[in-house]
C-alpha positions in Angstrom: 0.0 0.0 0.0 2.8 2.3 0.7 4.1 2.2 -2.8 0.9 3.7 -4.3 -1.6 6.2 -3.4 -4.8 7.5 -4.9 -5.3 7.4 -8.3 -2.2 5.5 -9.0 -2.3 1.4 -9.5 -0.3 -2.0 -9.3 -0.3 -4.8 -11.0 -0.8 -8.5 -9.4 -1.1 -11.4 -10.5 -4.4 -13.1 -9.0 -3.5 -16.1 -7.3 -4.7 -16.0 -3.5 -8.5 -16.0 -3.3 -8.7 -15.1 -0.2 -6.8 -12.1 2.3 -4.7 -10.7 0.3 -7.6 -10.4 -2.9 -9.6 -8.6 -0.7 -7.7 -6.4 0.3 -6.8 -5.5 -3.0 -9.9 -6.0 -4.6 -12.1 -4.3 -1.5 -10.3 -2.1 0.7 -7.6 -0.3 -1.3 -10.1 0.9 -4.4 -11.8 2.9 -0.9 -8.9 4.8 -0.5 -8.7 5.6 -4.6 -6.2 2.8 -5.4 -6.7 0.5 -8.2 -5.3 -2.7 -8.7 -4.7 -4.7 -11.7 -5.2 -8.0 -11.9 -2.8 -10.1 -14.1 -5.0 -13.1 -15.9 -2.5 -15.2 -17.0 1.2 -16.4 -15.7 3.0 -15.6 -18.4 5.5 -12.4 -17.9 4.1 -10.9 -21.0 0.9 -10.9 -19.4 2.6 -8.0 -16.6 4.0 -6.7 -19.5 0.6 -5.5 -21.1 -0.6 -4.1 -18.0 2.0 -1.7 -17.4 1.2 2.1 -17.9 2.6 4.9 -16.6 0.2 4.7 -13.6 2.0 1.7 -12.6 3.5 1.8 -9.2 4.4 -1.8 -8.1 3.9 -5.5 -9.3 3.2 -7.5 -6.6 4.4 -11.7 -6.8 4.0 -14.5 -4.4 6.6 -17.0 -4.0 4.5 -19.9 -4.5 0.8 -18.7 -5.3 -2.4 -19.7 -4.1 -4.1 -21.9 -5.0 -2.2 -23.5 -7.4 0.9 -23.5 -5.8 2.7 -22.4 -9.1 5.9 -20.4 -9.0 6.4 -17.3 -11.3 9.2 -16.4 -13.7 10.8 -14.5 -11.3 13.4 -13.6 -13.5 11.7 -12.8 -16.3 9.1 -11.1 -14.7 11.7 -8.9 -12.7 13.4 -7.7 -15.9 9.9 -6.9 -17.6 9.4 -4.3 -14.0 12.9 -2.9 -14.2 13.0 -1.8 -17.5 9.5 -0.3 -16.7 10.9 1.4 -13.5 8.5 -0.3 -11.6 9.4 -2.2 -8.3 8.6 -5.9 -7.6 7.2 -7.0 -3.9 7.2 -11.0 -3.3 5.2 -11.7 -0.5 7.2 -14.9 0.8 5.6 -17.8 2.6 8.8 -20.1 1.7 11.8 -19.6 0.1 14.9 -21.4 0.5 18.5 -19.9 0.3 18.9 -20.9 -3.8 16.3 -17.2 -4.2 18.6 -14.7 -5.5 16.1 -11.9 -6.0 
């Protein structure tokens, strides 16, 4: 929340259906922040919904409920050349993570 404010937006990909959706999905549009939701896992998916109203992409280590794993890497490089900051919210990662 701190990396955007009203009328400004992140991009995320959709994979926990629960706290964290609502969140983005309920409580931050209150306070005039949109969220985009990634449909997709591709990093060409982020890639499309980046504008210049783009303020952070926001990953999961291993999503919900699939348990699938993003392209870190390729995903990372998509943001950075954007200028737009990743957040990973971790709930495992093991010491191989270089990100």
């Amino acid at each position: 929340m701190q990396t955007a404010n009203r009328g400004k937006q992140d991009n995320r990909a959709l994979t926990r259906p629960q706290g964290t959706y609502n969140q983005l999905k309920v409580f931050l549009p209150r306070l005039g922040i949109k969220t985009k939701f990634v449909k997709g896992e591709k990093p060409e998916d982020f890639k499309k919904l980046i504008d210049d109203n783009t303020k952070a992409i926001y990953l999961e280590s291993i999503g919900n409920p699939k348990y699938s794993v993003p392209d870190f890497e390729a995903i990372v490089k998509i943001a950075h050349d954007a200028g737009v900051p990743v957040l990973v919210s971790v709930a495992r990662l093991d010491k191989s993570c270089k990100y």
